[in-house]
N, C-alpha and C positions, 0 to 999 in steps of 0.2 A: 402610461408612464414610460418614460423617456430611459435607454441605461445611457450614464455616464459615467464617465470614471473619474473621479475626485485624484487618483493621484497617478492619474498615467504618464510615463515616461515619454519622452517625446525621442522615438523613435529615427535614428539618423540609418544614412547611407541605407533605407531599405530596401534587400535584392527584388529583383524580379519573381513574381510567386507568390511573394508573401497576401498580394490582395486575394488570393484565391483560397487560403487557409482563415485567413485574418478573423472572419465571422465565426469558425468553430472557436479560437483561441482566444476571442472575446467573449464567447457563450462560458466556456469552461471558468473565464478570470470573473464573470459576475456570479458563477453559482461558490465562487469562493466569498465573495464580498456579501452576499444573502448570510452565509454561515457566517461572516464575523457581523454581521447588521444581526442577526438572530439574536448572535451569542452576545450581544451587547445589550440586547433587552433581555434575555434569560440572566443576566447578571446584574442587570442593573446600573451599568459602569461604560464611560466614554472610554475606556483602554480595548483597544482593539490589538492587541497582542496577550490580554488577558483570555484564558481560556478555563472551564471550569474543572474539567477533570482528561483526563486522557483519551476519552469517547467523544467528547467532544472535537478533538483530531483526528479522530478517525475518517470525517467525512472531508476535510483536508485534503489527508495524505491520498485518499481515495482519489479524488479529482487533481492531485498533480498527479497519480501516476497514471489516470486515465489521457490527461493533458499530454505528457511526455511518449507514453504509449501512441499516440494518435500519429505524433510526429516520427515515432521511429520507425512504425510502420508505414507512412507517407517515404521515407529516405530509404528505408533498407527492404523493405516487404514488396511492396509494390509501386518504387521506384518514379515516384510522382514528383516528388521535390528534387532540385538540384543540390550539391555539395555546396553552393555558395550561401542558399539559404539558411539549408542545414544546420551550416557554421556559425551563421550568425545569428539564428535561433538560440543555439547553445552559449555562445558569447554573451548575449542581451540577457542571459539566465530568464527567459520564458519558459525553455524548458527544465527538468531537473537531468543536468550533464553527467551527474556522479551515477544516477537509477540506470541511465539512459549506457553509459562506461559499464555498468556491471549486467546488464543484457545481453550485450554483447560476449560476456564470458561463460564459456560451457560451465552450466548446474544453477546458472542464475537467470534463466531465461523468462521465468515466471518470476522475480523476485517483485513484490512490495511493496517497498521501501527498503532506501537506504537504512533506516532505526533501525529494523531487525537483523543488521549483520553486525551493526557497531558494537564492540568489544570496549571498555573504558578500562584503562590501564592495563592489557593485558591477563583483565580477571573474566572471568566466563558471566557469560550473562546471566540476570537474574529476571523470572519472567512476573508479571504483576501475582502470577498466584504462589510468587518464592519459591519456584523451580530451577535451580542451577541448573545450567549444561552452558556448553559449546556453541547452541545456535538458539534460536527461536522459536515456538512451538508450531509458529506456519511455517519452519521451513522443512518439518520433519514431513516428508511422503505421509500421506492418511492411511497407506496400505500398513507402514509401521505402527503409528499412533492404533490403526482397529486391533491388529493381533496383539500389541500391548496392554490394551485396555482387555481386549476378551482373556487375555490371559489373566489379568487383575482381577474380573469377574469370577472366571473360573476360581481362582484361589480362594477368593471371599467365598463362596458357596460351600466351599470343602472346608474351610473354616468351621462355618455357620452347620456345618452336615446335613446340607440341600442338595437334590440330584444335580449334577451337572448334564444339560441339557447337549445333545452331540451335535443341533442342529444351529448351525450359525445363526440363522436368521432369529432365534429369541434371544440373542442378547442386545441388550439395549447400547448402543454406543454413541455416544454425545461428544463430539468433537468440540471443543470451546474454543471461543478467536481470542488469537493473539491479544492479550493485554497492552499490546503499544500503539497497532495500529487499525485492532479490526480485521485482519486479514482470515480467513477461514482455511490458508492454506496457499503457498506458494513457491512447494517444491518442483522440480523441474519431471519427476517421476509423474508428477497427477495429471 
């Protein structure tokens, strides 16, 4: 089986370079088009903009930010693409410019996605399991999330009037991914 793209842009003015990337950045755009060819027969429905739940984007946002990743490390890591391609990568929105803008800034080196920073109206985020704060659950350090959970264990057990055990390693600690994207962690600390 043949891949083709049903609805490829036809690509103008392409710099120099680009045939050398071209086959990873066509690999990346069909394992998106499997997940909406999937997601079309797990729902039953020609809308391919339809999606069933939020897990279902997760393997999305996954592969743009591996896509975008690829290329920012090709221009800024190991300095293999030119500034002209670069450019016009980010212009032709192949890559994601916004993920790719917030990299670049110290404390978001490891970020995600874009979802987990956006704030709507100036109100604090709410996370899938109705956690208000400030930021997103993968963006807090894991080194916080463990002492705050073992602290919450420890509590519950004196609660409960169970020994509290002094040894780290028996408490049980289950990190849970982000409700938006899947993400198991994406602070700049880990």
């Amino acid at each position: 089986m043949s891949y083709k793209s049903n609805n490829k842009k036809k690509l103008k003015n392409v710099p120099d370079g680009y045939d050398k990337i071209k086959q990873v950045l066509d690999d990346y755009d069909h394992q998106l088009r499997l997940i909406t060819i999937n997601n079309k027969k797990d729902t039953g429905t020609n809308n391919s903009n339809l999606m069933s739940n939020d897990e279902d984007l997760w393997e999305i946002y996954k592969i743009n930010h591996l896509k975008s990743k690829y290329i920012y490390d090709l221009y800024y890591k190991r300095k293999i693409i030119n500034a002209k391609l670069y450019h016009w990568l980010l212009n032709n929105n192949i890559v994601d410019r916004h993920l790719i803008a917030k990299w670049k800034k110290r404390g978001y080196e490891k970020l995600c996605c874009i979802r987990c920073i956006e704030q709507s109206n100036g109100s604090s985020v709410t996370s899938k399991d109705g956690i208000k704060g400030k930021v997103c659950i993968c963006r807090v350090p894991k080194s916080v999330l463990l002492s705050k959970e073992k602290e919450r264990q420890k509590n519950n057990n004196e609660e409960e009037g169970k020994n509290t055990p002094d040894d780290d390693d028996l408490f049980k600690v289950v990190i849970k991914p982000c409700g938006r994207c899947g993400c198991n962690g994406c602070a700049s600390t880990d």
